[in-house]
C-alpha positions as CSV (number, residue, x, y, z in Angstrom):
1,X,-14.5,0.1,-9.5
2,X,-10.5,0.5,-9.5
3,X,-8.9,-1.7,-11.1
4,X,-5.8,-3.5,-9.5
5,X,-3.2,-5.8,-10.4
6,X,-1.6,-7.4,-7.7
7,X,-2.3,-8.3,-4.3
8,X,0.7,-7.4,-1.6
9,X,2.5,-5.8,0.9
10,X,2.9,-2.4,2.5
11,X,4.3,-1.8,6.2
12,X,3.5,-5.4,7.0
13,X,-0.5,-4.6,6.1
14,X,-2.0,-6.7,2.7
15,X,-3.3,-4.7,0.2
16,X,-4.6,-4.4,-3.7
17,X,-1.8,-2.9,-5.7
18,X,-1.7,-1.1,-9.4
19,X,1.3,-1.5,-10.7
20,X,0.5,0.6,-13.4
21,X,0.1,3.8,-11.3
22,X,1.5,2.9,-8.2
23,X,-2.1,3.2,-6.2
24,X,-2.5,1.2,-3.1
25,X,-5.5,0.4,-1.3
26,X,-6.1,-1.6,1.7
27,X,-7.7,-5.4,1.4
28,X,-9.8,-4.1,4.7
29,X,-10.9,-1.1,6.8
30,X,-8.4,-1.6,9.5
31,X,-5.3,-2.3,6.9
32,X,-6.6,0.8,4.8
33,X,-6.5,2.9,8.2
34,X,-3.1,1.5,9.2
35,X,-1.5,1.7,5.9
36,X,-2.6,5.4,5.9
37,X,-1.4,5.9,9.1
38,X,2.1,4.7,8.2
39,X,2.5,6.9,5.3
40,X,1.9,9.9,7.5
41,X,3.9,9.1,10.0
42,X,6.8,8.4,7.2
43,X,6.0,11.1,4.7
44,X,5.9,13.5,7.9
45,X,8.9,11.8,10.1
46,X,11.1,11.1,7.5
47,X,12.6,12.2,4.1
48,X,11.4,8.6,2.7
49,X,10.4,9.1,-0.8
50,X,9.3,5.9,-2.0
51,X,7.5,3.0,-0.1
52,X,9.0,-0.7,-0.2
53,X,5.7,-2.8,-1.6
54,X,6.6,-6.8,-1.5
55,X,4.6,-8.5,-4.2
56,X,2.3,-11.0,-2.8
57,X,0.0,-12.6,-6.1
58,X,-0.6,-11.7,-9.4
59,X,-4.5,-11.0,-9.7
């Protein structure tokens, strides 16, 4: 099992966040889906290089 160290935010979706190597993962399927489909649409409509991630909880 991955190991993460906060809980927050990405494009309005909650998620499990390592901040130790940056790896996101959703808290559910649809968040997971949506959170992958907002990287997509940024990496491929935008020259966004980094992702604002708000810091819910420490876990």
């Amino acid at each position: 099992m991955k190991s993460y160290t906060h809980i927050a935010k990405i494009y309005g979706f909650k998620c499990y966040f390592n901040e130790d190597n940056g790896e996101v993962e959703g808290t559910n399927w649809l968040n997971e889906k949506m959170i992958e489909l907002f990287v997509w649409i940024d990496l491929t409509f935008s020259d966004n290089e980094q992702f604002k991630i708000e810091i819910i909880e420490k876990l």
